[in-house]
C-alpha positions in Angstrom: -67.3 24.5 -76.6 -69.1 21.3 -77.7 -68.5 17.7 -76.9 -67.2 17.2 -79.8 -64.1 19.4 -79.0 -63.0 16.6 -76.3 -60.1 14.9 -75.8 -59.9 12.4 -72.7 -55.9 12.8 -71.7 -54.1 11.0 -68.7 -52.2 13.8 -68.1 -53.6 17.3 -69.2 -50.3 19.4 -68.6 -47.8 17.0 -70.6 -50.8 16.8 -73.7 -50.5 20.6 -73.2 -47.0 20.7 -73.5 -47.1 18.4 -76.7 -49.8 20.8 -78.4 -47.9 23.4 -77.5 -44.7 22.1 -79.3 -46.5 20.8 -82.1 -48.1 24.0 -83.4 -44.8 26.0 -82.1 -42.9 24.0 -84.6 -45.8 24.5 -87.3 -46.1 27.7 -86.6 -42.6 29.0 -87.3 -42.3 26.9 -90.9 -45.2 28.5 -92.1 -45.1 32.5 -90.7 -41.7 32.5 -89.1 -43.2 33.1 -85.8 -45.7 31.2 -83.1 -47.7 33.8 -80.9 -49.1 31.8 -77.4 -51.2 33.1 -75.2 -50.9 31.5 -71.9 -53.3 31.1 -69.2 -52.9 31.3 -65.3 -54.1 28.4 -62.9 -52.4 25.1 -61.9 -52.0 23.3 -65.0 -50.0 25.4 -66.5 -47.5 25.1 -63.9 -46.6 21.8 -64.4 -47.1 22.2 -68.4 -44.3 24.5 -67.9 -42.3 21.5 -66.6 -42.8 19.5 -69.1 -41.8 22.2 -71.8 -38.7 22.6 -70.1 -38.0 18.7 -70.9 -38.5 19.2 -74.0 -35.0 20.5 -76.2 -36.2 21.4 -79.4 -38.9 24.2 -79.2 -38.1 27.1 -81.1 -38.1 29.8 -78.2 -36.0 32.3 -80.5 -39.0 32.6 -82.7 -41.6 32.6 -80.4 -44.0 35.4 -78.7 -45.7 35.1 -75.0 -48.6 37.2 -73.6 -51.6 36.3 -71.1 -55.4 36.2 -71.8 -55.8 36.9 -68.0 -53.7 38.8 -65.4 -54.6 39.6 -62.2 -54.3 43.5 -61.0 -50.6 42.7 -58.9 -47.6 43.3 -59.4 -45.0 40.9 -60.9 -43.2 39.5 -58.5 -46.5 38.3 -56.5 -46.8 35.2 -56.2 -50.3 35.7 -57.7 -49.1 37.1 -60.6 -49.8 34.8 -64.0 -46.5 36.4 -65.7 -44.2 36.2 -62.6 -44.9 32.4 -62.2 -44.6 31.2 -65.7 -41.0 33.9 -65.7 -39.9 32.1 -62.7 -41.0 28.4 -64.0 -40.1 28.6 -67.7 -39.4 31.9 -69.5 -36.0 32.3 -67.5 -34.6 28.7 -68.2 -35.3 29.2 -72.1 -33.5 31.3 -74.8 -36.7 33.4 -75.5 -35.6 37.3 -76.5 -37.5 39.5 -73.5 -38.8 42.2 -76.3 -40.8 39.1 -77.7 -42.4 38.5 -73.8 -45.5 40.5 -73.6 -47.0 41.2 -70.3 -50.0 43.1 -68.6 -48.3 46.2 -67.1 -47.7 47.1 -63.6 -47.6 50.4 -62.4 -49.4 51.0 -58.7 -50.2 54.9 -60.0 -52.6 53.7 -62.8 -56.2 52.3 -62.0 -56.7 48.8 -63.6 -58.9 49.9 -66.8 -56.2 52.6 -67.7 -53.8 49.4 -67.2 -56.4 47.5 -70.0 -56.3 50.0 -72.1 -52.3 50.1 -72.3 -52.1 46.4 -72.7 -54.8 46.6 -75.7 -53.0 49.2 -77.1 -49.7 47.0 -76.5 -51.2 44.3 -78.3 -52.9 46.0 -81.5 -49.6 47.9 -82.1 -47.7 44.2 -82.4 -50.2 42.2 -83.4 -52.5 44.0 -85.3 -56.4 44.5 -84.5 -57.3 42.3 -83.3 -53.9 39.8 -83.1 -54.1 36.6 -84.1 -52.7 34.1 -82.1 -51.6 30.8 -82.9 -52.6 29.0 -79.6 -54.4 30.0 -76.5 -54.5 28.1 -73.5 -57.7 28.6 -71.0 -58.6 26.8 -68.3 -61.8 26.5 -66.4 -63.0 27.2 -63.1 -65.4 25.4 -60.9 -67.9 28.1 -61.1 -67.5 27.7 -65.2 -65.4 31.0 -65.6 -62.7 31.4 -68.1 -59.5 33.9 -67.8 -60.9 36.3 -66.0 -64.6 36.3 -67.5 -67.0 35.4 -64.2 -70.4 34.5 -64.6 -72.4 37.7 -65.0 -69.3 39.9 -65.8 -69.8 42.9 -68.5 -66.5 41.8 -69.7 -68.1 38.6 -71.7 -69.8 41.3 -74.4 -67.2 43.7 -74.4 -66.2 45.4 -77.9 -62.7 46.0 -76.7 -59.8 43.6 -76.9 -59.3 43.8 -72.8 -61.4 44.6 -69.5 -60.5 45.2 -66.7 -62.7 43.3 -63.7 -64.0 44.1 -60.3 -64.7 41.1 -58.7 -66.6 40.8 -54.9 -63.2 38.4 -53.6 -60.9 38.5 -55.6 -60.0 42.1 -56.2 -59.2 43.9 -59.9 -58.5 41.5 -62.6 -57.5 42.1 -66.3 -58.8 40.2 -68.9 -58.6 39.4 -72.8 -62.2 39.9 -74.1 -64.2 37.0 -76.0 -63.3 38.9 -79.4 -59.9 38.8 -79.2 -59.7 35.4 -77.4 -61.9 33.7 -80.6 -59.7 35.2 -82.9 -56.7 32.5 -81.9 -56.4 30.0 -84.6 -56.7 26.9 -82.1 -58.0 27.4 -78.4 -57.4 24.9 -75.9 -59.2 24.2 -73.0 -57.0 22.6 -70.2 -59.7 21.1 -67.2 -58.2 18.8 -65.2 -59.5 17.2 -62.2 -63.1 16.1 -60.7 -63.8 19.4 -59.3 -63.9 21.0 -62.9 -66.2 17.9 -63.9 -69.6 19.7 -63.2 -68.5 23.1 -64.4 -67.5 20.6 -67.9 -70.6 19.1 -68.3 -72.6 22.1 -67.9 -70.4 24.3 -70.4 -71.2 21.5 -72.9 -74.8 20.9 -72.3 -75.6 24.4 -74.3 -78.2 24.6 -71.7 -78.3 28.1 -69.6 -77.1 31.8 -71.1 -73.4 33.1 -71.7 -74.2 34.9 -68.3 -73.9 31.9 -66.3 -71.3 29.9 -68.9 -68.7 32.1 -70.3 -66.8 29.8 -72.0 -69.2 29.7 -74.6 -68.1 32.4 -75.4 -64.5 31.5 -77.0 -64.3 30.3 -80.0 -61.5 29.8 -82.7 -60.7 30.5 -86.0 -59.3 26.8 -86.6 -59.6 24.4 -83.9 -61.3 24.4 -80.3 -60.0 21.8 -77.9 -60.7 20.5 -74.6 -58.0 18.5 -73.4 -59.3 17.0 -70.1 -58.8 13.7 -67.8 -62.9 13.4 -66.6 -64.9 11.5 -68.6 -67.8 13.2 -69.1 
């Protein structure tokens, strides 16, 4: 992430919604197919509002799957898949076998549930997938998905870890590797609270253990659609 990579929105979930359409729409004239990869947090939610406005998307040739997840199941209200489900992926005409979510099963530990879901995703994707678009966001304390500052998970080989955090429980997370391999990435970081965590991701100052964002990168394009001015 680099300063150049900014772009200064007024609203950062309707310029989501409008990338999202745009490479949607590109996506399916030149493979057939556009592969998202959504992220958790509150700007999605209201991203997903504004997709609903929108009438044109092509939903029948589109794929959904999560970089991050956390270790509940679905119908939590915590759960990354249940809310977009409940918000979006039930109002639009998007086949289920093409909607690819973390598993849930309360008799497997959270890394066998990793393990399944990278397995999941090399066997429809290919190793590693390639995704067309992937949404992150980022938190106050400069994490991304669920890669926290000092987490083994930011130089794992793998495609997915899962994550033992101190508060918030298991999480499940998309690695770096897999997450870089996205043709555009998209950082959504809205509001003043996100503002240090922004500046400091930029500044290139301090190690991958303390910024993980730096860690994601893109095969195309790296955005960071935000409404701070830096």
């Amino acid at each position: 992430m680099k300063s150049s990579d900014l772009i200064v929105v007024p609203n950062v979930a309707i310029a989501g919604a409008e990338l999202f359409s745009k490479i949607a729409k590109q996506s399916v004239r030149d493979r057939g197919r556009f592969i998202v990869n959504l992220s958790g947090g509150s700007t999605p939610l209201r991203m997903y509002e504004s997709l609903l406005r929108q009438g044109d998307l092509p939903w029948e040739a589109t794929w959904v799957t999560w970089g991050d997840e956390r270790f509940v199941p679905p119908e939590s209200k915590e759960s990354n898949y249940g809310l977009a489900k409940r918000l979006l992926l039930e109002k639009v005409p998007i086949p289920s076998n093409q909607i690819l979510s973390w598993p849930w099963d309360p008799k497997l530990a959270a890394p066998k549930t990793a393990q399944i879901f990278e397995d999941l995703l090399k066997n429809t994707f290919g190793n590693p997938p390639i995704f067309d678009l992937t949404f992150l966001g980022l938190g106050e304390d400069a994490h991304t998905a669920s890669l926290f500052p000092g987490s083994e998970a930011i130089y794992a080989q793998g495609l997915t870890s899962a994550v033992k955090t101190a508060n918030l429980g298991w999480r499940l997370t998309m690695t770096p590797r897999v997450l870089s391999s996205s043709l555009t990435v998209a950082f959504l970081v809205s509001g003043k609270s996100k503002l240090t965590a922004l500046r400091n991701t930029i500044s290139g100052e301090g190690d991958l253990d303390s910024f993980p964002a730096r860690a994601i990168t893109a095969r195309n394009d790296q955005l960071v659609l935000t409404d701070q001015v830096l």
